[in-house]
C-alpha positions in Angstrom: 51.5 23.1 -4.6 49.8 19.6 -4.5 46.3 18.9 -6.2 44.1 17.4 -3.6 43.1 13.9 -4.6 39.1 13.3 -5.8 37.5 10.5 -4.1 34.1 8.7 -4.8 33.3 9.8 -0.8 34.6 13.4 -1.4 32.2 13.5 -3.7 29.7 12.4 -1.6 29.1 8.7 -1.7 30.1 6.9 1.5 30.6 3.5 0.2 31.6 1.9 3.4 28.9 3.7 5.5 26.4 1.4 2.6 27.8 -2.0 3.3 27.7 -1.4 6.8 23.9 -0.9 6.1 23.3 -3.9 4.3 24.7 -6.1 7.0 22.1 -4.3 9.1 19.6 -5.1 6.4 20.5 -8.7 6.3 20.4 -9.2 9.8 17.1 -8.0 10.4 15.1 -9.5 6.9 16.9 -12.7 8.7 14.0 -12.2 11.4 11.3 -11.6 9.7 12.6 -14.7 7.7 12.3 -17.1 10.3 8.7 -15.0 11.1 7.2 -16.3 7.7 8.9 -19.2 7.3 9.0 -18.8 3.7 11.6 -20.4 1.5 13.8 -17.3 0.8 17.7 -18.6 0.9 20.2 -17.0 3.6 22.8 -14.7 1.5 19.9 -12.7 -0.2 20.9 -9.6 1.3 24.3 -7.9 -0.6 24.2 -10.4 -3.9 23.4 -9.4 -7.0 19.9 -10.9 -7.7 17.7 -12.3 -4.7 16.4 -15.8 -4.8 13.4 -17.4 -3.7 12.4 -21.4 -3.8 8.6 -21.5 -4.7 9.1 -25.7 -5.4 7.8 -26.1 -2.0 4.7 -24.0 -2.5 1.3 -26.0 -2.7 -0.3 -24.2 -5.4 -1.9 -25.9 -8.1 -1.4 -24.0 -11.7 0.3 -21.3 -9.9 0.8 -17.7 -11.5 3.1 -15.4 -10.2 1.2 -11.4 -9.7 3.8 -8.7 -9.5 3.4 -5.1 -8.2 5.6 -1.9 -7.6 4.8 1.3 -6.2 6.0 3.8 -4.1 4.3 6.4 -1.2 4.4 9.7 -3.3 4.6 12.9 -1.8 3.7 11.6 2.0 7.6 11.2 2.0 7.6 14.9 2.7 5.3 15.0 5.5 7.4 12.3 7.1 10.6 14.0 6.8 9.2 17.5 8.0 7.8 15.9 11.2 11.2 13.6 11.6 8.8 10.5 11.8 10.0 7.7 9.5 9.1 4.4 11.5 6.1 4.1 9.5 6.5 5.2 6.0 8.0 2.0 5.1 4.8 0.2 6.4 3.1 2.1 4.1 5.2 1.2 1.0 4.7 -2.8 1.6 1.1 -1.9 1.6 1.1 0.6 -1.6 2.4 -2.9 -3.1 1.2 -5.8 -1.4 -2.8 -4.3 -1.3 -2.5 -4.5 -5.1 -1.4 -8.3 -5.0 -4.1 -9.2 -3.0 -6.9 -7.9 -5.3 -6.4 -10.7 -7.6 -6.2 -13.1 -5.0 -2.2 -13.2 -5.1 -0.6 -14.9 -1.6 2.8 -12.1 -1.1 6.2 -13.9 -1.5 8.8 -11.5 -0.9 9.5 -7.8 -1.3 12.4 -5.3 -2.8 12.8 -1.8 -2.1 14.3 0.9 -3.3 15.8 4.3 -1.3 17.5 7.0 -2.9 19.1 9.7 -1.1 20.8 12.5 -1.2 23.5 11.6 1.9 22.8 8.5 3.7 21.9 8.7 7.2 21.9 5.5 9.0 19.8 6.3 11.8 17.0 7.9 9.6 17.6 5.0 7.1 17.9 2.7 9.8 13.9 3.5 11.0 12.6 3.1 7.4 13.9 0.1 7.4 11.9 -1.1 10.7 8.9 -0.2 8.5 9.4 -1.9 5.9 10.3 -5.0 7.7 6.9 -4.2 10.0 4.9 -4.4 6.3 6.7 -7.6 5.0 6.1 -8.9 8.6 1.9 -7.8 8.9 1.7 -9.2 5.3 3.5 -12.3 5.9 6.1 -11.7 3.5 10.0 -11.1 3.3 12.2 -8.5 2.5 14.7 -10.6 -0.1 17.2 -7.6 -1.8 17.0 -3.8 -2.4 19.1 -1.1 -3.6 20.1 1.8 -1.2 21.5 4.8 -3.6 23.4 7.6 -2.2 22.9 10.5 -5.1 24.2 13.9 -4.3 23.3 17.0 -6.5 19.9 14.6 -7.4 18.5 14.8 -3.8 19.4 17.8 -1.2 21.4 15.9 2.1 17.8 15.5 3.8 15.7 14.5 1.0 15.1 10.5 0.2 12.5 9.0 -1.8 11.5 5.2 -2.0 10.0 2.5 -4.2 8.7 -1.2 -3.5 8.8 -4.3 -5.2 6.2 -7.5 -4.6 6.3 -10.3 -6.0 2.9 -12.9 -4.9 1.5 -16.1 -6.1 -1.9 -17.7 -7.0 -3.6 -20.7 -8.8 -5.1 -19.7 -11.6 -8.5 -20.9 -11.0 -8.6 -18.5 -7.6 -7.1 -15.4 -9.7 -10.0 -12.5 -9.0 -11.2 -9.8 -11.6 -13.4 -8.3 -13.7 -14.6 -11.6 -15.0 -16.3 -13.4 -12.2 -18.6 -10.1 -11.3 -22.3 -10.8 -11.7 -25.2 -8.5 -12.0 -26.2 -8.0 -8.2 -23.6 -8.7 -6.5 -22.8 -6.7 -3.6 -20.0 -4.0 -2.8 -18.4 -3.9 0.7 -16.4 -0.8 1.7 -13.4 -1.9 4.0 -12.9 1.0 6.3 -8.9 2.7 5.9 -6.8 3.4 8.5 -6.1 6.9 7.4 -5.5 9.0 4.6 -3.6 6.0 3.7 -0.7 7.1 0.9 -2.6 9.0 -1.9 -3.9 12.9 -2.1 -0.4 14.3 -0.1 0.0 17.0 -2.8 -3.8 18.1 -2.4 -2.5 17.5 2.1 0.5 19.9 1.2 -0.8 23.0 -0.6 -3.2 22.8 2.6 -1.0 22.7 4.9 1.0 25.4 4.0 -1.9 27.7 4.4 -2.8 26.4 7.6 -1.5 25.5 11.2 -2.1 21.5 12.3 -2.3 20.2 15.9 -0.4 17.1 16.8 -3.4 15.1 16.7 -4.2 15.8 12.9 0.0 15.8 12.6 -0.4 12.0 13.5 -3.5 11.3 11.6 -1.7 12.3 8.4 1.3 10.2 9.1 -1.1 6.9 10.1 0.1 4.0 8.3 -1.5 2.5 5.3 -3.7 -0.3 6.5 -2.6 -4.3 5.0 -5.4 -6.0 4.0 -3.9 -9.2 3.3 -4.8 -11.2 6.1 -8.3 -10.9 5.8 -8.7 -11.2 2.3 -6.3 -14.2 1.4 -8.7 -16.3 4.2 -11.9 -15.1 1.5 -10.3 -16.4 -1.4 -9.3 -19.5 0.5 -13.1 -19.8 1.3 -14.5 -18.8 -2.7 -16.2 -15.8 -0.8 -15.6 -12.6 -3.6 -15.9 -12.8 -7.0 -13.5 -9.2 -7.4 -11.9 -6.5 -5.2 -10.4 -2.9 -5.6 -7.6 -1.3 -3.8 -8.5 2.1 -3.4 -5.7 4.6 -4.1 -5.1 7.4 -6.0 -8.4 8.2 -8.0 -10.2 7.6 -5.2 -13.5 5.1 -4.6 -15.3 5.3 -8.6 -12.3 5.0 -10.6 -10.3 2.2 -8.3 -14.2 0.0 -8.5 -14.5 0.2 -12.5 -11.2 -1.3 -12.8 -12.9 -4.6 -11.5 -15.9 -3.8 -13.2 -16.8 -5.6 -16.2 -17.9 -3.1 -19.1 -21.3 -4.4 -20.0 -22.2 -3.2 -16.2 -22.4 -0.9 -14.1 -22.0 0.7 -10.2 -24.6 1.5 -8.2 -23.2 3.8 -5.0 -24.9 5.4 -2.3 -22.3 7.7 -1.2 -24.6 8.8 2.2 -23.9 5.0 3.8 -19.6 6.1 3.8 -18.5 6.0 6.9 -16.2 9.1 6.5 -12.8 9.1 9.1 -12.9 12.6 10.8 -9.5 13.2 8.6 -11.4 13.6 5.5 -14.0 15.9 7.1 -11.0 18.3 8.5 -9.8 18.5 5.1 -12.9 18.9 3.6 -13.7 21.7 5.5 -10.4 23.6 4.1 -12.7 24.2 1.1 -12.6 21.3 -0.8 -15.4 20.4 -2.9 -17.2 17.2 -2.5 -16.0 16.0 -6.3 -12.9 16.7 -5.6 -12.4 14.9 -2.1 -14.0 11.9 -3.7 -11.9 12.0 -6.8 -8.8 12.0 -4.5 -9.1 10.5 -1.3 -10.5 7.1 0.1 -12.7 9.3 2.2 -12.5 6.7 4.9 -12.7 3.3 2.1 -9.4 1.3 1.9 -10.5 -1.4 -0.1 -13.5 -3.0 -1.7 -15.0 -6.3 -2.0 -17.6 -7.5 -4.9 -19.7 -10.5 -3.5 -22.4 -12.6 -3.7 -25.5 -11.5 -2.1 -25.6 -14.6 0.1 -21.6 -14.4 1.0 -21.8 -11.0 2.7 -22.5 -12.4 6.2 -19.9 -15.1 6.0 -17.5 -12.6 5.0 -18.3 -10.1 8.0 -17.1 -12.6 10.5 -13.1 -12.7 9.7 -13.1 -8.8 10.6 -12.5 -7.0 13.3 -14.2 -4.5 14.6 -12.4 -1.0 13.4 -12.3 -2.9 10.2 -15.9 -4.2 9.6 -17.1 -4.6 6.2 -20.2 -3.1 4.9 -22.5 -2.3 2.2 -22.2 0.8 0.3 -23.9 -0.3 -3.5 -24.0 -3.3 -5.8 -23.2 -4.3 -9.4 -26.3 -3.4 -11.7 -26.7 -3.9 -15.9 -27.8 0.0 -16.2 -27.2 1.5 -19.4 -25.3 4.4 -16.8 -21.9 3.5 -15.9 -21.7 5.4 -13.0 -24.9 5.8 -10.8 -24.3 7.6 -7.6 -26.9 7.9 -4.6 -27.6 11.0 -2.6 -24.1 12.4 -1.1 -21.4 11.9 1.4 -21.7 12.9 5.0 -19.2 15.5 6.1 
């Protein structure tokens, strides 16, 4: 009797079906190329390393800021509702959000997706994600890796990981070390539950039945900031700035805090997206909404008293900043004020 010959795609990984994909990917990063007119070099897409020219940048003393992430378990909700034409905003902004708080211009991006079987369709709409991120950030899509792992991932299952790479002169770099005593915090509203608490989303959801409308709340991509924030520091306008993530508000602002002061927040001036208040209502405390959602805060500016105005004006409406505290010298690192509105 003859042995049936193993093969690399009997055993699950469609080598052909991948290259096919990466002219797809190199095709389209092409357009977002000519988009941001950055200097990122033709054949990226399928070499071995990616290259990018930063000779032509005008940066004085420039320092390169690098940040990875990924969109943790939100990757489930997306793949239970068969909606994945966002998710890959979400992971350019997991990454690129983080760049901007020390005042880093994005340069170009990397991802990562691991499978179980590659799809191209499904794979295909992540990518028009990730390319809508690099585009809203003005930044491109330069390499990636696209694993097919069977027995590691079940046929449906994926998961993905960013790269970003961003530049700034050292003498706009933002932190920890420019924060004065009074200087004012501004809450930038999110767009969403943005891409942190989805475990906490999960256990409730399986207890409970969602509309669509709260089905597409939970899916709304992660707001980009960059835009808004890279005209600031072109303009000296903050002195620091917090990404708000997983943690939620207090622990993402002491991270730009320096640690001879303090916060001051009053948690009643919140503006609180109607998400958090259905999932606060499934019987989660206050504490523990606050400790793991942005509760309607994306991101956070520390300013000069007199710079708040100024700054106002390069926001739109449904992203207006506004006070919720200030920087203070109390001997208490934490001092919250009253309590959030639900």
């Amino acid at each position: 009797m003859k042995k049936m010959q193993n093969s690399y795609k009997k055993s699950g990984v469609n080598i052909s079906l991948a290259n096919k994909f990466v002219q797809h990917i190199n095709r389209l990063s092409k357009k977002v190329g000519k988009k941001t007119k950055n200097s990122i070099y033709k054949d990226n897409i399928g070499g071995f390393g990616s290259l990018f020219d930063i000779s032509n940048i005008k940066i004085k003393d420039p320092v390169i800021v690098s940040c990875t992430d990924g969109v943790g378990t939100k990757l489930d909700l997306a793949n239970k509702y068969k909606k994945y034409d966002t998710i890959g905003i979400d992971l350019v902004a997991m990454c690129v959000n983080d760049l901007i708080v020390q005042g880093a211009k994005p340069l170009f991006f990397l991802d990562y997706i691991a499978t179980g079987k590659l799809n191209i369709n499904k794979t295909k709409k992540i990518l028009k994600g990730i390319l809508k991120g690099c585009e809203l950030s003005k930044c491109d899509l330069i390499g990636g890796e696209t694993a097919e792992m069977p027995g590691i991932y079940k046929n449906n299952d994926f998961d993905l990981a960013g790269f970003s790479v961003g530049i700034v002169s050292k003498k706009k770099i933002l932190g920890k070390g420019k924060v004065k005593v009074n200087d004012i915090i501004l809450a930038i509203p999110s767009s969403g539950v943005h891409s942190n608490g989805y475990s906490l989303v999960r256990s409730i959801l399986k207890r409970n039945k969602i509309s669509n409308k709260i089905k597409d709340e939970l899916l709304v991509p992660t707001k980009i900031y960059s835009s808004e924030i890279l005209k600031l520091v072109k303009k000296n306008y903050i002195n620091a700035c917090a990404h708000i993530t997983g943690g939620g508000l207090i622990e993402n602002l002491l991270r730009s805090v320096p640690e001879k002061f303090s916060l001051k927040i009053d948690l009643s001036k919140i503006k609180v997206k109607k998400i958090f208040k259905w999932i606060k209502s499934k019987n989660i405390s206050d504490k523990e909404m606050l400790n793991t959602f942005n509760c309607g805060v994306g991101f956070c500016l520390i300013v000069p008293k007199k710079n708040v105005k100024k700054i106002t004006s390069f926001f739109s409406k449904e992203y207006l900043p506004y006070e919720i505290g200030k920087i203070t010298n109390s001997s208490k690192k934490i001092n919250l004020l009253n309590s959030l509105k639900w």
